[in-house]
mmCIF file of the C-alpha atoms, coordinates in Angstrom:
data_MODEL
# 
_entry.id   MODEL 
# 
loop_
_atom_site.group_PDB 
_atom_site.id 
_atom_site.type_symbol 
_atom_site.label_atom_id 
_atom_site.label_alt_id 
_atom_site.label_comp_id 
_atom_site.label_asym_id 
_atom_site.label_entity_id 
_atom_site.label_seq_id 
_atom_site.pdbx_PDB_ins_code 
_atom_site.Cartn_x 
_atom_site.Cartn_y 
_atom_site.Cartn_z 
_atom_site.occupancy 
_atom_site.B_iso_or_equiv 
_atom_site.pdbx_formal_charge 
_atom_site.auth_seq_id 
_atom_site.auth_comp_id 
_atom_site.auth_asym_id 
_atom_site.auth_atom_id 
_atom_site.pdbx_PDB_model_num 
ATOM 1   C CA . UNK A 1 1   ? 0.000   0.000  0.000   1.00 0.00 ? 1   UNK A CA 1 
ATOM 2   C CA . UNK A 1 2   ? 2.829   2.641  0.729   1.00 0.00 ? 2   UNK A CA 1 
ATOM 3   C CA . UNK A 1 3   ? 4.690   2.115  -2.345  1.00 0.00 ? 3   UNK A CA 1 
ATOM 4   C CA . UNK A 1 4   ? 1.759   2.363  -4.336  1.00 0.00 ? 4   UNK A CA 1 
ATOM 5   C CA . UNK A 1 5   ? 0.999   5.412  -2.759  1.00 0.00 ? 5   UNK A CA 1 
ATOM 6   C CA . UNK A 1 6   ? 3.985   6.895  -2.374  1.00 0.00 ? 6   UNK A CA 1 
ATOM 7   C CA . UNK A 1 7   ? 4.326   6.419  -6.021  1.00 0.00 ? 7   UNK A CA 1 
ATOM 8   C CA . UNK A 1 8   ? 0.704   8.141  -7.021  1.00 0.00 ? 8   UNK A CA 1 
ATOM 9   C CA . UNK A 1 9   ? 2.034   11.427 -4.498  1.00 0.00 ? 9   UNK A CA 1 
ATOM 10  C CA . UNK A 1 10  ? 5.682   11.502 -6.378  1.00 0.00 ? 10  UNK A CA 1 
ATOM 11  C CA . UNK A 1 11  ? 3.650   11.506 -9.500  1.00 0.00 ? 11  UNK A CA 1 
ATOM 12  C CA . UNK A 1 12  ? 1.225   13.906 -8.478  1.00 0.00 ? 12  UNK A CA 1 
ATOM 13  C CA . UNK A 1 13  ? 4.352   16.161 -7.001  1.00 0.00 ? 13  UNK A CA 1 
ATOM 14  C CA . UNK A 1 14  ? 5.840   16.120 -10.700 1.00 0.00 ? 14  UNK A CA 1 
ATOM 15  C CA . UNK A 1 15  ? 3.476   17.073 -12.554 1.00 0.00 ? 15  UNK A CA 1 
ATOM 16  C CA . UNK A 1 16  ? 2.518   19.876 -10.366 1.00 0.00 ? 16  UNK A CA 1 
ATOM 17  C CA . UNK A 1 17  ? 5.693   21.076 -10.656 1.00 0.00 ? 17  UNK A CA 1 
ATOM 18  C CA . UNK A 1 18  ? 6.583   20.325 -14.205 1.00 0.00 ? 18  UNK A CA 1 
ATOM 19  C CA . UNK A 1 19  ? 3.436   21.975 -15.028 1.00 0.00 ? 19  UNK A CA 1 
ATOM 20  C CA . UNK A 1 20  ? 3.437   25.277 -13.797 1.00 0.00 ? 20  UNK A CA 1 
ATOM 21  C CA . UNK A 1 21  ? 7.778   25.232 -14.162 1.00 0.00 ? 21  UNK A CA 1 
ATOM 22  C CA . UNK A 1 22  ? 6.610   25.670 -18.150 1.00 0.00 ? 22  UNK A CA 1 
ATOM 23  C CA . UNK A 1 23  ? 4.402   28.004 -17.482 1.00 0.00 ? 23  UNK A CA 1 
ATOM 24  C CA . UNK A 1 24  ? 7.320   29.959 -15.620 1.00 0.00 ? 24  UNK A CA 1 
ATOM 25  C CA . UNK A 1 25  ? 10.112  29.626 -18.525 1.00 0.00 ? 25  UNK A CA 1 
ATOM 26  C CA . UNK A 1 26  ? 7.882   29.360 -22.070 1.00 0.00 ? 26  UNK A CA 1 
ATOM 27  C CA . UNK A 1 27  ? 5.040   31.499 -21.017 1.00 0.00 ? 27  UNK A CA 1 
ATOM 28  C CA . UNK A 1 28  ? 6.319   34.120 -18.539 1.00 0.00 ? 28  UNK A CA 1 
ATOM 29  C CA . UNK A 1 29  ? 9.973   34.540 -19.231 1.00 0.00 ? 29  UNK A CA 1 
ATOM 30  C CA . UNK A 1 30  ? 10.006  34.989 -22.861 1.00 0.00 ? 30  UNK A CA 1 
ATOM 31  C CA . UNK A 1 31  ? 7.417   38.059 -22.583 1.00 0.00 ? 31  UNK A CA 1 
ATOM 32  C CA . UNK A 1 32  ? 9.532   41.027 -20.902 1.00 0.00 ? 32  UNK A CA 1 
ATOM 33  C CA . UNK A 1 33  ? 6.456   42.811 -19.793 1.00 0.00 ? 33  UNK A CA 1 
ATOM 34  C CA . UNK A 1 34  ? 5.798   39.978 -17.210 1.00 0.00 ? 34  UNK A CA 1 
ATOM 35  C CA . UNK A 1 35  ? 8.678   38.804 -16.373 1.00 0.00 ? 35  UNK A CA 1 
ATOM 36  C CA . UNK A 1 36  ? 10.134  41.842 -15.464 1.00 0.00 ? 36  UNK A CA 1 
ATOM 37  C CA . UNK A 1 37  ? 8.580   42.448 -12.738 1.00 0.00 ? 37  UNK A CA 1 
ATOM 38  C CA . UNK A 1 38  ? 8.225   39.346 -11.365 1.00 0.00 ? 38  UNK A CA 1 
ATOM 39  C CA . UNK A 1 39  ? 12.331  39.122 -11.668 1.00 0.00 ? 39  UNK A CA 1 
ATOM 40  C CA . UNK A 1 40  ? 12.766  42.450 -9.527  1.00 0.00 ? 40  UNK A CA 1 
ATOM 41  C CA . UNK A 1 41  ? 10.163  40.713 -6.670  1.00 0.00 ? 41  UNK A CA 1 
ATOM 42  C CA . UNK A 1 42  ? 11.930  37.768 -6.876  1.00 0.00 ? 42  UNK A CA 1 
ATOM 43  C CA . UNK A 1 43  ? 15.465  39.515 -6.405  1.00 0.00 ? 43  UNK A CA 1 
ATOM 44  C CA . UNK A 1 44  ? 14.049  41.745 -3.663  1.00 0.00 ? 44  UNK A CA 1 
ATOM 45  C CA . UNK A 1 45  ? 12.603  38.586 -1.895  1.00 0.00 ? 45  UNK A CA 1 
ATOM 46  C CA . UNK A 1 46  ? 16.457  37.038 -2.603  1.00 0.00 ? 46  UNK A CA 1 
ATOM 47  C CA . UNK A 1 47  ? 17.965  40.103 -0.992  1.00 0.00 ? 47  UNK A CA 1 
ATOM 48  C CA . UNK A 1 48  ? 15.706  40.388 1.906   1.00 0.00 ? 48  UNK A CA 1 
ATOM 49  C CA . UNK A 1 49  ? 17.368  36.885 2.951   1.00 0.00 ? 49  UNK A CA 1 
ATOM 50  C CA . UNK A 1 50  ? 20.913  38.599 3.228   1.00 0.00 ? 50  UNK A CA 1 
ATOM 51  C CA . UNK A 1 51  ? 22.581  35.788 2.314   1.00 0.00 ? 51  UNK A CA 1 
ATOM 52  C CA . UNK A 1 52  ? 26.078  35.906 3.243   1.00 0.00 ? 52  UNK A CA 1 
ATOM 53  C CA . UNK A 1 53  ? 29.047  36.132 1.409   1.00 0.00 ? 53  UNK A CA 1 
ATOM 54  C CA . UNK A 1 54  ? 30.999  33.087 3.504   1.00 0.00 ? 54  UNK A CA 1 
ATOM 55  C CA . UNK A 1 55  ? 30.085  29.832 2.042   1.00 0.00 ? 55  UNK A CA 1 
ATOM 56  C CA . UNK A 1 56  ? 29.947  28.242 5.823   1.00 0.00 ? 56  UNK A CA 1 
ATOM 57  C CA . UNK A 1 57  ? 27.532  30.550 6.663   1.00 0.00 ? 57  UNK A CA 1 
ATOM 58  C CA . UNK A 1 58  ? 25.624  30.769 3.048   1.00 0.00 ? 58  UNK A CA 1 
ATOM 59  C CA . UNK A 1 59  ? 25.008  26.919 3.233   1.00 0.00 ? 59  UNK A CA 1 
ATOM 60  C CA . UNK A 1 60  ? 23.830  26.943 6.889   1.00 0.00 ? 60  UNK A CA 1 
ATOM 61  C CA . UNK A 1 61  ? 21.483  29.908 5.230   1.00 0.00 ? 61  UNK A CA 1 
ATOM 62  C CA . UNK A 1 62  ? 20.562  27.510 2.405   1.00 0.00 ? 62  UNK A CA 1 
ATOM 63  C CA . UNK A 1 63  ? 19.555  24.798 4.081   1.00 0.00 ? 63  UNK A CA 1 
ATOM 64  C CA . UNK A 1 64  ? 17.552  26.077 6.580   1.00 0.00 ? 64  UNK A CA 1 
ATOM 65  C CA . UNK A 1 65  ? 15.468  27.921 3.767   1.00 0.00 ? 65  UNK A CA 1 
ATOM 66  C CA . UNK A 1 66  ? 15.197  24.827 2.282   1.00 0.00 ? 66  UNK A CA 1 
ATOM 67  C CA . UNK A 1 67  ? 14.521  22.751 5.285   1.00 0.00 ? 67  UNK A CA 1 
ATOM 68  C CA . UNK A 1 68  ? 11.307  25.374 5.842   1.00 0.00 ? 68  UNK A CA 1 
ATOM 69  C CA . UNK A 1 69  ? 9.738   25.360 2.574   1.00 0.00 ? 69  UNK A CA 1 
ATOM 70  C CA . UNK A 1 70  ? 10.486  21.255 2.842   1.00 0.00 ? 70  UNK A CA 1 
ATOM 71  C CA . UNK A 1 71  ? 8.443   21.036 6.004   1.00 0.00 ? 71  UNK A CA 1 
ATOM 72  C CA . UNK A 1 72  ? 6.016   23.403 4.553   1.00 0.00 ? 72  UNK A CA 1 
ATOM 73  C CA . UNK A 1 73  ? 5.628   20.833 1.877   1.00 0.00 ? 73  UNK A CA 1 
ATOM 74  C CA . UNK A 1 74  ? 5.253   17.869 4.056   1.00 0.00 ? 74  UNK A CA 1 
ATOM 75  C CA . UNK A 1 75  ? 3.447   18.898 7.032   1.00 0.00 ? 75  UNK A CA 1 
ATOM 76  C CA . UNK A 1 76  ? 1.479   21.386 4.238   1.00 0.00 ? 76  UNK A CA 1 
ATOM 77  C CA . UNK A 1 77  ? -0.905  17.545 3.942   1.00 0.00 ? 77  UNK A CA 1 
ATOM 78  C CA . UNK A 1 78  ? -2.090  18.020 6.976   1.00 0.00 ? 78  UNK A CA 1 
ATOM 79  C CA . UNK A 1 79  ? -4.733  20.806 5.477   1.00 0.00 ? 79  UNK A CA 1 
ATOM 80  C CA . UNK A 1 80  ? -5.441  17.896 2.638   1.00 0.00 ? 80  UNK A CA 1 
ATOM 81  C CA . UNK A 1 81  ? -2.553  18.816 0.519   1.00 0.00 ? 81  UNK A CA 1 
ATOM 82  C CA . UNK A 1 82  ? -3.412  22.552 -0.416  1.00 0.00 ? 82  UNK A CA 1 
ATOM 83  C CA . UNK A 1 83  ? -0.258  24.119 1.457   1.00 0.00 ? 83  UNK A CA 1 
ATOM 84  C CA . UNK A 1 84  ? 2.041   21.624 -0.127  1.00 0.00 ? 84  UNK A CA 1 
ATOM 85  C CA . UNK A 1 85  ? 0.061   22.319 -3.997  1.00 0.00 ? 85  UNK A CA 1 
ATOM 86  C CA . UNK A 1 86  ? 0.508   25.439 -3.269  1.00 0.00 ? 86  UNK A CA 1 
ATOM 87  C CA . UNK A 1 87  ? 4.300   25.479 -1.859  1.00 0.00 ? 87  UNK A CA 1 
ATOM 88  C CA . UNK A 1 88  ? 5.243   22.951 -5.040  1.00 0.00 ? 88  UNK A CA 1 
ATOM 89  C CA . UNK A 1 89  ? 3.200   24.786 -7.773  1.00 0.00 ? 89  UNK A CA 1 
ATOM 90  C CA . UNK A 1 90  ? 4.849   28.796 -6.519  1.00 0.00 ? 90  UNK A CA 1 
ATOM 91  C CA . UNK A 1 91  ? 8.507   26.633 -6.042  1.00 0.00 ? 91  UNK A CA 1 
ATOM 92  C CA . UNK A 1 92  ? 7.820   25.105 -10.145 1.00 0.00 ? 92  UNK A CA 1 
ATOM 93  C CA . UNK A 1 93  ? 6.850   28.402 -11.310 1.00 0.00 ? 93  UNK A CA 1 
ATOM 94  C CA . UNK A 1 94  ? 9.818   30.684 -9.579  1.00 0.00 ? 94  UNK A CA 1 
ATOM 95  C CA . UNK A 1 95  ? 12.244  28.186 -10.836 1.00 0.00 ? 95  UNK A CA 1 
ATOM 96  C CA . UNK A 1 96  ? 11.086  28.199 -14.723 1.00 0.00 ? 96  UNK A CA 1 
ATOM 97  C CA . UNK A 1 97  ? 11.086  31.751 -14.597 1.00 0.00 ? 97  UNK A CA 1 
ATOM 98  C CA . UNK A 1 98  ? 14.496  32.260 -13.308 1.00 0.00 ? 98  UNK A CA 1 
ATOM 99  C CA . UNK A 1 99  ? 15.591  29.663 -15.497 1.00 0.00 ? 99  UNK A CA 1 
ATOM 100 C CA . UNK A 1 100 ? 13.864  30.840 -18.771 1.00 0.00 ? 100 UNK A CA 1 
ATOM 101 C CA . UNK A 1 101 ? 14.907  34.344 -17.854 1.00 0.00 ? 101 UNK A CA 1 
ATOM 102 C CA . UNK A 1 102 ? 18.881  33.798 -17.124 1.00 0.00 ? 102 UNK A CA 1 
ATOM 103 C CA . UNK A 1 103 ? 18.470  31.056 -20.255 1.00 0.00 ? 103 UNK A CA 1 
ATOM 104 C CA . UNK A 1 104 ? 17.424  34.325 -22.381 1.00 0.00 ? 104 UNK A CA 1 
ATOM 105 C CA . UNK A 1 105 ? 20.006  36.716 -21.309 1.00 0.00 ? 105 UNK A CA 1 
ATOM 106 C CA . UNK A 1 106 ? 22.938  34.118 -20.416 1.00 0.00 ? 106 UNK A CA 1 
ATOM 107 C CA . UNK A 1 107 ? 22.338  30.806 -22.356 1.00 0.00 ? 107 UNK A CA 1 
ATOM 108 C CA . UNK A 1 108 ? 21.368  27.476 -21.825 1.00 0.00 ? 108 UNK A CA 1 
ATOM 109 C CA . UNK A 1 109 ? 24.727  26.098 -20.121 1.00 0.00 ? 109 UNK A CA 1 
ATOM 110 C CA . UNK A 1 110 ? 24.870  28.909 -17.595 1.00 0.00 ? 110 UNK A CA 1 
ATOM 111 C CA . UNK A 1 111 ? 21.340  28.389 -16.875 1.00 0.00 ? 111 UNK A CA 1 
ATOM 112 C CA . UNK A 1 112 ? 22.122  24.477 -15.929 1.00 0.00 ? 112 UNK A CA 1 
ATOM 113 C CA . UNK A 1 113 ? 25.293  24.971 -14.207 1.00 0.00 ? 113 UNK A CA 1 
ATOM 114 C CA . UNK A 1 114 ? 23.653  26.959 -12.303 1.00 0.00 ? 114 UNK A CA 1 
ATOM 115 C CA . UNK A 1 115 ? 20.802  24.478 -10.573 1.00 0.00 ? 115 UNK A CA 1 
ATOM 116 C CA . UNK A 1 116 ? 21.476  21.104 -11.935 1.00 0.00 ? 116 UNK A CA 1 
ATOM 117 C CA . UNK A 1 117 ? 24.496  20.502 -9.625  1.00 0.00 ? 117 UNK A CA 1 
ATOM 118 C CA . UNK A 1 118 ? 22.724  21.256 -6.087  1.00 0.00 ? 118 UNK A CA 1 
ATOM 119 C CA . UNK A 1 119 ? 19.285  20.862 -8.093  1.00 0.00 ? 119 UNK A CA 1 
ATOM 120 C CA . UNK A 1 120 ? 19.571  17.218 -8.525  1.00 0.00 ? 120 UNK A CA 1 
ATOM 121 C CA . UNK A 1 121 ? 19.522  17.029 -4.521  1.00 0.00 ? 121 UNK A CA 1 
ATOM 122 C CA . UNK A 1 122 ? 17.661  19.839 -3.332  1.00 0.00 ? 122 UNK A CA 1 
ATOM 123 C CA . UNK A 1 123 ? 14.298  19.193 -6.188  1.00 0.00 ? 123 UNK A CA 1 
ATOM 124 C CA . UNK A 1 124 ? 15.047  15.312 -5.063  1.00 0.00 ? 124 UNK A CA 1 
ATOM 125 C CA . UNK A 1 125 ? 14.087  16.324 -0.919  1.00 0.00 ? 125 UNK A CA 1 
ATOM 126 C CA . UNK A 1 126 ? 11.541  18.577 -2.448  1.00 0.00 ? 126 UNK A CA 1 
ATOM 127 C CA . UNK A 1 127 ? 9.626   15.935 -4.359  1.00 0.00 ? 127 UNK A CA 1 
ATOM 128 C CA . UNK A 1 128 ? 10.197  13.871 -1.109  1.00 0.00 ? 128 UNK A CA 1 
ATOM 129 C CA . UNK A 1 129 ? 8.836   16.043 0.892   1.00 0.00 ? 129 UNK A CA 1 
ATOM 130 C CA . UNK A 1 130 ? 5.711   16.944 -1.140  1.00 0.00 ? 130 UNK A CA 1 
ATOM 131 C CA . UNK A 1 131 ? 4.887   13.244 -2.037  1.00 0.00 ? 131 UNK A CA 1 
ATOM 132 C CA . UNK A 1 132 ? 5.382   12.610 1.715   1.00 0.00 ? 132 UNK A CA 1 
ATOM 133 C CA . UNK A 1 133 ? 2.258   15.776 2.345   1.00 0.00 ? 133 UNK A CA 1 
ATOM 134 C CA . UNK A 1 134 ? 0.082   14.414 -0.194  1.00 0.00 ? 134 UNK A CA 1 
ATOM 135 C CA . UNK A 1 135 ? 0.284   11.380 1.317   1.00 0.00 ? 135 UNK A CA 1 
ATOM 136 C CA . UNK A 1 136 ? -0.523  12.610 5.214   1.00 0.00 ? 136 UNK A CA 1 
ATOM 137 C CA . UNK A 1 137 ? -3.297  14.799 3.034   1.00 0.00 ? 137 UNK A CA 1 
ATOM 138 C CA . UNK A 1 138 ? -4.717  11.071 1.706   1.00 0.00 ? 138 UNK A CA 1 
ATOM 139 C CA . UNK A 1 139 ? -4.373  9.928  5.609   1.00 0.00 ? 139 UNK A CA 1 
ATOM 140 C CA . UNK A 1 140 ? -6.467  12.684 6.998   1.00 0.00 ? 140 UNK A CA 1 
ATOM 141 C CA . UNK A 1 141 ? -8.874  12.577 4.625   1.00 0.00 ? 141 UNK A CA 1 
ATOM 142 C CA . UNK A 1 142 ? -9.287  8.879  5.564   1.00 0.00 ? 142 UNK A CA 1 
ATOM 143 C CA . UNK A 1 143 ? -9.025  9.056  9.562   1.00 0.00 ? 143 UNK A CA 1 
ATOM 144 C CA . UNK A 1 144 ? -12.397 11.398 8.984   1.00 0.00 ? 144 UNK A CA 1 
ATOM 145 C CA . UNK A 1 145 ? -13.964 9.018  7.386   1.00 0.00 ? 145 UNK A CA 1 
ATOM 146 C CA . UNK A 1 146 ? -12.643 6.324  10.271  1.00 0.00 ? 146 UNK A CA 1 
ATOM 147 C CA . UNK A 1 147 ? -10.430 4.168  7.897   1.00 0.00 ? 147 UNK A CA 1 
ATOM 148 C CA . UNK A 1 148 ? -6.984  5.405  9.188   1.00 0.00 ? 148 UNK A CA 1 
ATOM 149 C CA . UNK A 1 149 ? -4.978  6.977  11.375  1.00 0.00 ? 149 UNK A CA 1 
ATOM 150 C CA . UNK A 1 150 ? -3.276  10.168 10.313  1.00 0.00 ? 150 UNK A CA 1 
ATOM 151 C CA . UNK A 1 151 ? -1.035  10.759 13.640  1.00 0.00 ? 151 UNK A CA 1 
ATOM 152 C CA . UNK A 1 152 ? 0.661   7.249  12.984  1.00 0.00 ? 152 UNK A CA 1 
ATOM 153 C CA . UNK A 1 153 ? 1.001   8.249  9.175   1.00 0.00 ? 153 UNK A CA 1 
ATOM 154 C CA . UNK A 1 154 ? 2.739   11.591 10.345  1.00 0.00 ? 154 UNK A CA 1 
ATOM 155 C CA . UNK A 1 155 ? 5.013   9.783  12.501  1.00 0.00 ? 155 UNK A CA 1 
ATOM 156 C CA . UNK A 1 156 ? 6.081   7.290  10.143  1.00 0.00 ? 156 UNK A CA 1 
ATOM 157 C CA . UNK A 1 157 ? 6.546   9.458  7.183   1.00 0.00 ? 157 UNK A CA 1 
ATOM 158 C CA . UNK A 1 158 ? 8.522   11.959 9.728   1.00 0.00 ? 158 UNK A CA 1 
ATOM 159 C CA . UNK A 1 159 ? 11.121  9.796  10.346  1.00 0.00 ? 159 UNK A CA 1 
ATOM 160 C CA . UNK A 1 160 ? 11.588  9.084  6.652   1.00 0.00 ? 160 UNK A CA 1 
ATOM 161 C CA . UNK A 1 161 ? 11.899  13.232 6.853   1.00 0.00 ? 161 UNK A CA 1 
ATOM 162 C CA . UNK A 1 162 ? 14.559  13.380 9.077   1.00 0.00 ? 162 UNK A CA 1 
ATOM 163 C CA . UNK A 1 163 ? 16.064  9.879  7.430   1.00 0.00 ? 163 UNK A CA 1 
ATOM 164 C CA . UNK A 1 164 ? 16.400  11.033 3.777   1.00 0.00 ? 164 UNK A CA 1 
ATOM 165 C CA . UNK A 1 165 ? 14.625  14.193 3.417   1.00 0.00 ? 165 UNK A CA 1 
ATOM 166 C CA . UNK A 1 166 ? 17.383  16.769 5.662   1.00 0.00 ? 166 UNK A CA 1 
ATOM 167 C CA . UNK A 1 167 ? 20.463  14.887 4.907   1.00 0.00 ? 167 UNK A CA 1 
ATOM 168 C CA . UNK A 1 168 ? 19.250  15.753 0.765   1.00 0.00 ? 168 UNK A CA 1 
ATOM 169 C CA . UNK A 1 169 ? 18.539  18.790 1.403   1.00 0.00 ? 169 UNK A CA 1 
ATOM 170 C CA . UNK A 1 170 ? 22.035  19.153 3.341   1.00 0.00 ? 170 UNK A CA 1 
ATOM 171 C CA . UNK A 1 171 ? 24.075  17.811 0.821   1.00 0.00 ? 171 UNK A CA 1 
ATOM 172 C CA . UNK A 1 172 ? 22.001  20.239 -1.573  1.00 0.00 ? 172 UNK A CA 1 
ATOM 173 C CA . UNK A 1 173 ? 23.125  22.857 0.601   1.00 0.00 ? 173 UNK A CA 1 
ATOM 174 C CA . UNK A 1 174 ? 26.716  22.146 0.408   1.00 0.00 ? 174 UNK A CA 1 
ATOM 175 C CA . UNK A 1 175 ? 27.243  22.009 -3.362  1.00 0.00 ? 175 UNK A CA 1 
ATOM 176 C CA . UNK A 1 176 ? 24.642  25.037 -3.948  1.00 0.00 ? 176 UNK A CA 1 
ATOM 177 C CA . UNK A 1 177 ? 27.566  26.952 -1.899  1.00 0.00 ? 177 UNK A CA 1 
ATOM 178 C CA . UNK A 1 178 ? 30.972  25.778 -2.532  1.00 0.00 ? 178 UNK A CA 1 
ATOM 179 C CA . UNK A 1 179 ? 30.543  23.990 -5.711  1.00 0.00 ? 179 UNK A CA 1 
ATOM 180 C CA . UNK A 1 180 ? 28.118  25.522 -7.857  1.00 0.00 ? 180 UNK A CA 1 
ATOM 181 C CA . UNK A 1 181 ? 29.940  28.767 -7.455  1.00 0.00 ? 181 UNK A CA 1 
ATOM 182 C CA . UNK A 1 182 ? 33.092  27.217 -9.052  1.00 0.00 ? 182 UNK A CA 1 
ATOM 183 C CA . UNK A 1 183 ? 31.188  25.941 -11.892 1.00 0.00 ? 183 UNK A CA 1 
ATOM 184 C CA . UNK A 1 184 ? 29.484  28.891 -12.663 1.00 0.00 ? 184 UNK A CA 1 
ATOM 185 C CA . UNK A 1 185 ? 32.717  30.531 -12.921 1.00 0.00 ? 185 UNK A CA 1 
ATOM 186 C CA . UNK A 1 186 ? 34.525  28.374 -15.258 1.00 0.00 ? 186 UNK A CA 1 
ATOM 187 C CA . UNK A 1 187 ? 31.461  28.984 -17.831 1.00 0.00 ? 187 UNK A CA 1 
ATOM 188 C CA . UNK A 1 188 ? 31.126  32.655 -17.388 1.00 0.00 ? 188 UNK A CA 1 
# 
């Protein structure tokens, strides 16, 4: 029963995201009008994190953002799934757009060397994560109706959190600020 699931919410997770991460690059990023705007709000949002310049201290940064909007995502079930939707659908949509948008101005390699190195962790916990909310969504829904037990889901699927989920997001953390950096540099 969990894999199957498990597999249904990963699914689900990926084609949220997928879907409105199109939307973000062909739609919105292409058209200057829209993106614009949407660039500046994202870069003031950016810069109202003061990130730091010390890569110690930017990946300790990192991963706690991350770590939030990850628990966001998983414990986001709990209201039947809408926080974590919501959290993977804005998350699919801000990426595209940044990505479409550097892709235009900077090219395509820049633009990968730029996520996929910390991406292929960091969208991994992410996916985790949100499977692992629209599965305690499927469990609530189902202790109302007396055919579960959604406190026992929660505690199962939280120690998968803290088993796979942080240590992805931590490694994610690490390359997004000491070896992403270097990348980017030798393609610029």
């Amino acid at each position: 029963m969990f894999e199957k699931s498990y597999g249904n919410s990963v699914a689900l997770s990926l084609a949220i995201f997928i879907a409105f991460f199109l939307i973000g690059w062909f739609v919105v990023a292409p058209n200057d009008e829209m993106a614009q705007p949407l660039i500046v709000a994202i870069q003031n949002e950016m810069g109202a994190l003061s990130m730091s310049d010390d890569p110690m201290v930017l990946m300790i940064q990192i991963f706690l953002n991350n770590l939030t909007a990850a628990l966001f995502l998983f414990l986001g079930g709990a209201v039947l799934g809408v926080v974590t939707g919501y959290v993977l659908l804005t998350n699919g949509f801000v990426i595209g757009l940044v990505m479409g948008y550097m892709t235009n101005l900077k090219g395509i390699t820049l633009s990968l060397v730029s996520i996929v190195p910390h991406g292929i962790f960091e969208l991994s916990a992410f996916f985790i994560a949100s499977a692992m909310g629209f599965m305690l969504a499927e469990s609530v829904y189902r202790e109302y109706y007396g055919r579960g037990d959604a406190a026992d889901t929660a505690k199962g699927l939280g120690m998968k959190f803290v088993t796979i989920v942080i240590p992805l997001l931590f490694l994610a953390a690490f390359v997004e600020s000491f070896i992403t950096p270097v990348l980017m540099n030798m393609v610029m």
